[in-house]
N, C-alpha and C positions, 0 to 999 in steps of 0.2 A: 274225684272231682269232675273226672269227663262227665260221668255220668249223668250229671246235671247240665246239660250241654243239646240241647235238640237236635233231633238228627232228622234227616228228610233220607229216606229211600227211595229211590229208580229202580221199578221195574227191570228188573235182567233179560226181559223179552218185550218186544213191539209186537201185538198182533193187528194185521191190518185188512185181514180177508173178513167173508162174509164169515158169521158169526162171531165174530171176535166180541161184540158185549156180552155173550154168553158168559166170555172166560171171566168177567167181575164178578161174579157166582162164587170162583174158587181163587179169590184171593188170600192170602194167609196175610190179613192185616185185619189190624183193631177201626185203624180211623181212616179219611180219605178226604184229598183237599181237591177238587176241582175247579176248572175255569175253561168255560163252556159259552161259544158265543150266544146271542141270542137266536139264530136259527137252528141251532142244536135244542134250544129250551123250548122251543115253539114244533118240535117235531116230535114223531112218536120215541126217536131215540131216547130223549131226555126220560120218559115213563119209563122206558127197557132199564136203564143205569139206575133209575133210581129203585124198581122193584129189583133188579139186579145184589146191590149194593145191601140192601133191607133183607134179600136172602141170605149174604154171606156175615149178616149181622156184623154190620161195616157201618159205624158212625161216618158220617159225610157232610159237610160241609161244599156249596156249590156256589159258584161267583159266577154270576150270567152278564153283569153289566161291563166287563175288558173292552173293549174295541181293538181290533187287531190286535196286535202282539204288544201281554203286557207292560206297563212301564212298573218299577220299583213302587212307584208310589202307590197304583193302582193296587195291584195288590195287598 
Protein backbone atom coordinates (compact mmCIF):
# COMPACT_ATOMS: atom_id res chain seq x y z
CA UNK A 1 0.00 0.00 0.00
CA UNK A 2 3.08 2.57 0.45
CA UNK A 3 3.68 1.98 -2.60
CA UNK A 4 0.93 3.91 -3.92
CA UNK A 5 2.00 6.87 -1.88
CA UNK A 6 4.22 9.67 -3.93
CA UNK A 7 7.34 10.31 -2.85
CA UNK A 8 9.40 13.49 -3.64
CA UNK A 9 13.33 13.03 -3.54
CA UNK A 10 16.09 15.67 -2.30
CA UNK A 11 18.85 15.81 -3.98
CA UNK A 12 21.67 14.40 -1.35
CA UNK A 13 24.11 17.13 -2.70
CA UNK A 14 23.78 21.14 -3.23
CA UNK A 15 26.04 22.16 -6.07
CA UNK A 16 26.53 25.85 -6.08
CA UNK A 17 30.01 26.58 -7.93
CA UNK A 18 30.44 27.36 -11.47
CA UNK A 19 29.29 24.72 -13.39
CA UNK A 20 27.04 23.14 -11.35
CA UNK A 21 24.03 23.11 -14.34
CA UNK A 22 26.38 20.66 -15.97
CA UNK A 23 25.65 18.25 -13.23
CA UNK A 24 21.66 18.01 -14.60
CA UNK A 25 23.23 15.99 -17.42
CA UNK A 26 23.84 13.11 -14.72
CA UNK A 27 20.99 13.05 -12.82
CA UNK A 28 19.61 9.32 -12.11
CA UNK A 29 16.04 10.51 -12.35
CA UNK A 30 12.98 9.75 -14.67
CA UNK A 31 11.07 13.19 -14.00
CA UNK A 32 11.91 16.85 -12.69
CA UNK A 33 9.63 19.59 -11.11
CA UNK A 34 10.95 22.95 -11.09
CA UNK A 35 10.14 26.60 -9.94
CA UNK A 36 12.34 29.08 -11.49
CA UNK A 37 11.74 32.72 -11.12
CA UNK A 38 11.14 34.77 -14.17
CA UNK A 39 14.84 36.21 -14.52
CA UNK A 40 16.07 32.68 -14.43
CA UNK A 41 13.54 31.98 -17.72
CA UNK A 42 14.56 35.14 -19.44
CA UNK A 43 18.37 34.24 -19.09
CA UNK A 44 20.57 31.83 -20.93
CA UNK A 45 20.53 29.55 -17.78
CA UNK A 46 17.03 28.59 -18.25
CA UNK A 47 18.22 27.13 -22.20
CA UNK A 48 21.40 25.46 -20.27
CA UNK A 49 18.50 23.32 -17.75
CA UNK A 50 16.42 22.72 -20.22
CA UNK A 51 18.92 21.22 -22.98
CA UNK A 52 20.60 19.94 -19.80
CA UNK A 53 17.52 18.03 -18.62
CA UNK A 54 16.54 16.73 -22.58
CA UNK A 55 20.23 15.16 -22.40
CA UNK A 56 19.66 13.23 -19.33
CA UNK A 57 16.34 12.26 -20.78
CA UNK A 58 14.60 13.88 -17.80
CA UNK A 59 10.74 14.62 -18.17
CA UNK A 60 10.32 18.26 -16.75
CA UNK A 61 7.92 20.15 -15.76
CA UNK A 62 8.86 24.12 -15.16
CA UNK A 63 6.80 26.78 -12.99
CA UNK A 64 8.25 30.41 -13.92
CA UNK A 65 5.25 32.30 -12.78
CA UNK A 66 6.10 31.90 -8.16
CA UNK A 67 6.93 35.22 -6.98
CA UNK A 68 9.37 34.96 -4.16
CA UNK A 69 9.03 32.12 -2.03
CA UNK A 70 6.25 29.82 -2.98
CA UNK A 71 3.13 29.76 -1.21
CA UNK A 72 1.11 26.17 -1.00
CA UNK A 73 -1.29 27.30 -3.23
CA UNK A 74 0.87 28.59 -5.70
CA UNK A 75 2.22 25.57 -6.51
Amino acid sequence: MLNLIPRIHFPNEVAIKRGSLLRLKYFDSKRAFLIISKSIESSNAYDKIISYLKDAKIESKIVSDASGDPTRDSV
